[in-house]
N, C-alpha and C positions, 0 to 999 in steps of 0.2 A: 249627768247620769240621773235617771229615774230613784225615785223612793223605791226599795225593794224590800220584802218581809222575807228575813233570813230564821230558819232554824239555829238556834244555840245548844250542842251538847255539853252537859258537864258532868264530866267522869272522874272516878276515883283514884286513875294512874292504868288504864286501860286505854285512853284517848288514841296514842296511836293506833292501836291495833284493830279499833273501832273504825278511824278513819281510811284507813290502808285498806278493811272490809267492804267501806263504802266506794270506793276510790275503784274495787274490784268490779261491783253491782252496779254504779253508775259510770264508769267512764271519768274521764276528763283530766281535770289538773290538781294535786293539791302540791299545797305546800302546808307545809310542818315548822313549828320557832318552839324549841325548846326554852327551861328556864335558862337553862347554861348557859346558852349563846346570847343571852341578854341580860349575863349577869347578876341574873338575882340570888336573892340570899336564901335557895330553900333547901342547903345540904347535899350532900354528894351523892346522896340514893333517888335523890329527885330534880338533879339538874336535867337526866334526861327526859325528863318529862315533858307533853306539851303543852306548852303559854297558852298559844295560839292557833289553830288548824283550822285551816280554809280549802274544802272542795268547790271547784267549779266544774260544771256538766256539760258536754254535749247539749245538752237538752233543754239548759238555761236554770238548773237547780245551782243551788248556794249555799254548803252545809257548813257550819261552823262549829268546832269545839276545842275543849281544854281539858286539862286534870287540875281538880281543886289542890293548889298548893297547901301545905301544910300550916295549920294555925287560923285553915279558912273554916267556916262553918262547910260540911261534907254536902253534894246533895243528898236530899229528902225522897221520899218513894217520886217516881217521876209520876207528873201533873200534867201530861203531854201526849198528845199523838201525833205522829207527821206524817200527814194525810197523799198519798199519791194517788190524782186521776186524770183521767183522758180517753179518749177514743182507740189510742194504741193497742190493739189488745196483746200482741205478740209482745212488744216493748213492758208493759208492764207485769205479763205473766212473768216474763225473765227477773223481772224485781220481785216479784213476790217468791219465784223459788230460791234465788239467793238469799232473803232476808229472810226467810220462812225455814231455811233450812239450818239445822242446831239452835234452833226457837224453841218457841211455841206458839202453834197457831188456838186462838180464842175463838174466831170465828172459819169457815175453812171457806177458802175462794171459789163461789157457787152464785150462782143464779138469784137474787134477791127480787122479792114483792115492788118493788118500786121499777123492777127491770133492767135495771146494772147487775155486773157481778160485780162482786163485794168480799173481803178478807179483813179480818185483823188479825196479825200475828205480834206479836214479840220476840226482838232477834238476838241473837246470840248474849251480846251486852246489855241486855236488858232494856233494849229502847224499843216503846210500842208503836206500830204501824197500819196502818188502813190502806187496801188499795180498792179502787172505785175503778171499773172499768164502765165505758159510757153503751148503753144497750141500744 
């Protein structure tokens, strides 16, 4: 297998419902490891929680996240944006109105100087997004 550059989310005890969101707007496979089922020690209101969550796409994306166990440092404001582009333009409008929708859009998906259209929203969970469609 290829070297691959995987997005990492880290959530506060929202992970699945994050992933289960993604899983809606992109398609494909996840699976979900809670702490429970691998036994860790982080109490009973947080065994369901997720370890580990891995989406695979259709489309060749690979999202990754968790919920910060307890006694971990929390994340910090997010330092991140996870950039989707390409020539699809149907293919990405449909991500941009799933992840755009009970957001907030920063910028709104329109015709930009450079001659892509262009959006950044931030989606429900608080994770920000860019979509680039190729002009």
């Amino acid at each position: 297998m290829a070297s691959r550059l995987n997005p990492y989310l880290t959530f506060t005890g929202e992970a699945r419902q994050a992933m289960e969101f993604y899983e809606q707007v992109f398609g494909g496979t996840l699976t979900l490891n809670t702490y429970g089922a691998f036994n860790q020690d982080v109490g009973p209101d947080f065994a369901d929680k997720v370890m580990h969550g891995m989406l695979e796409t259709p489309a060749g994306f690979t999202l990754m996240g968790a919920d910060t166990p307890p006694g971990m440092p929390q994340p910090a404001e997010h330092r991140y944006s996870i950039s989707l582009s390409g020539d699809d333009e149907a293919e990405l409008r449909g991500y941009w109105e799933q992840l755009s929708a009970g957001g907030t859009v920063s910028v709104p998906l329109d015709k930009q100087m450079w001659g892509d259209v262009f959006g950044m929203c931030t989606d429900r969970f608080g994770v920000p997004w860019m979509v680039n469609i190729a002009g």
